[in-house]
MIDOSE-1310 file (N, C-alpha, C; in nm, 2 decimals, decimal comma, always signed):
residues 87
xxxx	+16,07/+5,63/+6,01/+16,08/+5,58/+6,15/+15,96/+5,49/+6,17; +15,98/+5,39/+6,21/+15,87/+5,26/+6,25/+15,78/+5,34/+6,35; +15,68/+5,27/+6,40/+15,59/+5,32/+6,47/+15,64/+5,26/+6,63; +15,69/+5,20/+6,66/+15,76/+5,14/+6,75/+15,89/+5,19/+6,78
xxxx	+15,97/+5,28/+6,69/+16,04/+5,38/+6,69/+16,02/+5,48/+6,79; +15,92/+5,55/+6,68/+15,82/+5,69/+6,76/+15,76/+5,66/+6,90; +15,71/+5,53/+6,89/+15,67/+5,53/+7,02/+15,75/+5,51/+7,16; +15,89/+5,52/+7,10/+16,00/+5,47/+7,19/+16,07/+5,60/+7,18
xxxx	+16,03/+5,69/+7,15/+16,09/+5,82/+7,12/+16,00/+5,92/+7,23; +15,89/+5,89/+7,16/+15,78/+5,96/+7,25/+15,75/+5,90/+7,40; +15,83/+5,81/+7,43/+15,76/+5,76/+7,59/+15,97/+5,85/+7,66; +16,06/+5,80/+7,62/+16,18/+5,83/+7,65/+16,18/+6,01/+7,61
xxxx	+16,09/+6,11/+7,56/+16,05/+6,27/+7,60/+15,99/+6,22/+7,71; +15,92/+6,20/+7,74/+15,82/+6,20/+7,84/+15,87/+6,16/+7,94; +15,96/+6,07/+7,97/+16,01/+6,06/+8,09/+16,15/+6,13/+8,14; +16,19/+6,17/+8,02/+16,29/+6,27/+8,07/+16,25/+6,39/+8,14
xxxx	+16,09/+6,42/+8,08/+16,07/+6,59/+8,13/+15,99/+6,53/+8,27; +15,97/+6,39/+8,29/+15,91/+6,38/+8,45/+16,07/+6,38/+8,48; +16,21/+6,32/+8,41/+16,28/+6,36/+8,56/+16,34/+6,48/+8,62; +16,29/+6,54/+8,48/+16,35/+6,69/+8,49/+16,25/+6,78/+8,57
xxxx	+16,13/+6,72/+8,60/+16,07/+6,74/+8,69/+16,09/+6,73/+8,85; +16,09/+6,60/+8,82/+16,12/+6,54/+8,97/+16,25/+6,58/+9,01; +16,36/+6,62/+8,97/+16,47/+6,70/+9,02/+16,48/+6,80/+9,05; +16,36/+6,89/+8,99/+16,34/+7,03/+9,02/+16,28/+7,03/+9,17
xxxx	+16,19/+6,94/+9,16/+16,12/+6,89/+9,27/+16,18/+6,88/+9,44; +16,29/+6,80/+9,35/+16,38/+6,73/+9,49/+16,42/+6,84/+9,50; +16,50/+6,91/+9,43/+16,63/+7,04/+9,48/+16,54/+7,12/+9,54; +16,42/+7,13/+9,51/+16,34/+7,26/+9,59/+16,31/+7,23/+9,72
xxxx	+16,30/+7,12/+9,70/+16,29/+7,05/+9,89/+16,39/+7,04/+9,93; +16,51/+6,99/+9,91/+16,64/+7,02/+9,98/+16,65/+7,17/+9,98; +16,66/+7,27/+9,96/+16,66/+7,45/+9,97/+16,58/+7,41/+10,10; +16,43/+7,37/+10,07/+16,37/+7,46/+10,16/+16,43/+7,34/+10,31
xxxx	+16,43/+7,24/+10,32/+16,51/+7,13/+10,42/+16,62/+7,27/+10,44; +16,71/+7,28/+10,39/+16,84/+7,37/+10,43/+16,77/+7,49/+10,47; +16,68/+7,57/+10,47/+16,63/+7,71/+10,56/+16,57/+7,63/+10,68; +16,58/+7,55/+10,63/+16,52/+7,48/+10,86/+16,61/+7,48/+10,95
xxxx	+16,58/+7,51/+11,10/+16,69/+7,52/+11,16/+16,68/+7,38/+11,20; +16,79/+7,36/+11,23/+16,86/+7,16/+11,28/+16,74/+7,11/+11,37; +16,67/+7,21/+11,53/+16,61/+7,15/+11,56/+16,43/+7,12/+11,48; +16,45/+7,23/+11,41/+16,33/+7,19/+11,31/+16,29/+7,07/+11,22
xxxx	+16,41/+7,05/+11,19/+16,43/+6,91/+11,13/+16,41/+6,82/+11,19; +16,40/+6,82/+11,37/+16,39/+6,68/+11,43/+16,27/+6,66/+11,45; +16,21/+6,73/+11,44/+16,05/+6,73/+11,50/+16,00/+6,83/+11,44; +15,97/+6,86/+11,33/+15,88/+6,93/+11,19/+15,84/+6,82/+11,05
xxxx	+15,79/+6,88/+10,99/+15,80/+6,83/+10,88/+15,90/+6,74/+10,79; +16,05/+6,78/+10,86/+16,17/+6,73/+10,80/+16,19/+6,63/+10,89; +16,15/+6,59/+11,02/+16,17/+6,46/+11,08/+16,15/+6,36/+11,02; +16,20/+6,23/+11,08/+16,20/+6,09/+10,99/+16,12/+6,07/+10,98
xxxx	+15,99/+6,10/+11,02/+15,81/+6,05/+10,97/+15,77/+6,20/+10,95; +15,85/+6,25/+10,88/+15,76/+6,37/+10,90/+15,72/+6,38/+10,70; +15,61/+6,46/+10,68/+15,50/+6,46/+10,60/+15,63/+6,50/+10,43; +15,70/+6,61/+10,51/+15,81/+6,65/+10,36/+15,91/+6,52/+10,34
xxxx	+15,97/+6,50/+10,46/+16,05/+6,33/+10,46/+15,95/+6,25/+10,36; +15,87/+6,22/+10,41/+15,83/+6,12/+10,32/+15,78/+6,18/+10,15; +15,74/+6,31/+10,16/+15,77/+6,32/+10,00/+15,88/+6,36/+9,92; +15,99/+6,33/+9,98/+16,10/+6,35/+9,96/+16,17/+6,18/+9,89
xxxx	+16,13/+6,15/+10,00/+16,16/+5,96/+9,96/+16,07/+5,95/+9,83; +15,92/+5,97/+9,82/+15,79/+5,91/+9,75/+15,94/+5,94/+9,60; +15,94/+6,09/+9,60/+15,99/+6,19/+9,44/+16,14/+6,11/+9,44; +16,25/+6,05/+9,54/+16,39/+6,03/+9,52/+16,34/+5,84/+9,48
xxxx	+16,22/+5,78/+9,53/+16,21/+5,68/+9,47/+16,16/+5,64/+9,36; +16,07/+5,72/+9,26/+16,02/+5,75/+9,15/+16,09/+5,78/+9,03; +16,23/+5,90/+9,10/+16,30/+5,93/+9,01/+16,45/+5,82/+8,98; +16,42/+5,74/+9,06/+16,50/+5,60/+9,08/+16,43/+5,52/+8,93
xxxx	+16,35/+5,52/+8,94/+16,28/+5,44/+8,83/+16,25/+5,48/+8,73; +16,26/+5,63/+8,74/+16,21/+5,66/+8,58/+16,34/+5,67/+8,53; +16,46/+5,68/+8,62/+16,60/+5,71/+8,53/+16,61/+5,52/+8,51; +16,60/+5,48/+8,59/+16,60/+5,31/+8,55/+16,57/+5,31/+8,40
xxxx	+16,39/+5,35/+8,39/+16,31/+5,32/+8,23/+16,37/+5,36/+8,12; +16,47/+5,53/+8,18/+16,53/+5,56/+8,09/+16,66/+5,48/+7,99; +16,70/+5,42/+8,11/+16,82/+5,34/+8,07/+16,79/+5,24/+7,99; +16,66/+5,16/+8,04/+16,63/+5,05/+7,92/+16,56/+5,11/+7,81
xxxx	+16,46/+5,19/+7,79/+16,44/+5,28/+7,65/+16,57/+5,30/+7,55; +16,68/+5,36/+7,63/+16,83/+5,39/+7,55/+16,86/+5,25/+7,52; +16,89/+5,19/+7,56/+16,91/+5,02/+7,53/+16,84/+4,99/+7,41; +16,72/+4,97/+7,40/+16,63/+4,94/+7,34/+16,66/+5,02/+7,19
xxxx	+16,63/+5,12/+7,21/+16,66/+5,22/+7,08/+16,83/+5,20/+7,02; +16,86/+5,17/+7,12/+17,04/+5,14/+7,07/+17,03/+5,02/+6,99; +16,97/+4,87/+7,04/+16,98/+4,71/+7,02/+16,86/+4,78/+6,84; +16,77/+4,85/+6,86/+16,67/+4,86/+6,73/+16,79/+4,95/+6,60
xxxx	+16,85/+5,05/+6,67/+16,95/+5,08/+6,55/+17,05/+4,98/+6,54; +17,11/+4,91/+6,64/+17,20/+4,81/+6,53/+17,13/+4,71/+6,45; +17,03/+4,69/+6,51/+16,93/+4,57/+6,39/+16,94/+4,66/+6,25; +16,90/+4,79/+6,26/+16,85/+4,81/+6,12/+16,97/+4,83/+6,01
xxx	+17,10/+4,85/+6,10/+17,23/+4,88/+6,00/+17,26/+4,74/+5,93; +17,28/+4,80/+5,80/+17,32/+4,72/+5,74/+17,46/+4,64/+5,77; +17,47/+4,54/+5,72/+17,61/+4,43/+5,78/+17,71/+4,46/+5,72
């Protein structure tokens, strides 16, 4: 395996276990959002400026992008194995 391989190997682990992070993340905030009662959510933490809302967005916008990087890593490793097959 090329070194450009491995290193395309080793960044695409790496961002799989941040998304497998960052989902763990989100779903644990949605649970805890769903033990709030309705009016809690308007004026708590879970309101539209409130402190969890926004790290709710920061982790659902992050994870927007790392599954983006993932997609082009898969690309990339896809376009490098058809280069290397033979014709």
């Amino acid at each position: 395996m090329s070194k450009k391989s491995e290193e395309r190997v080793a960044q695409f682990n790496a961002l799989t276990k941040e998304r497998d992070e960052l989902e763990a993340a989100i779903d644990s905030m949605i649970a805890d959002m769903a033990e709030q009662p309705e009016a809690a959510r308007k004026t708590g933490v879970w309101a539209a400026d409130g402190a969890s809302t926004q790290r709710y967005l920061t982790l659902t916008e992050r994870l927007s992008e790392v599954e983006g990087d993932l997609v082009d890593i898969t690309r990339a490793m896809a376009a490098a194995a058809d280069e290397s097959r033979p014709n």
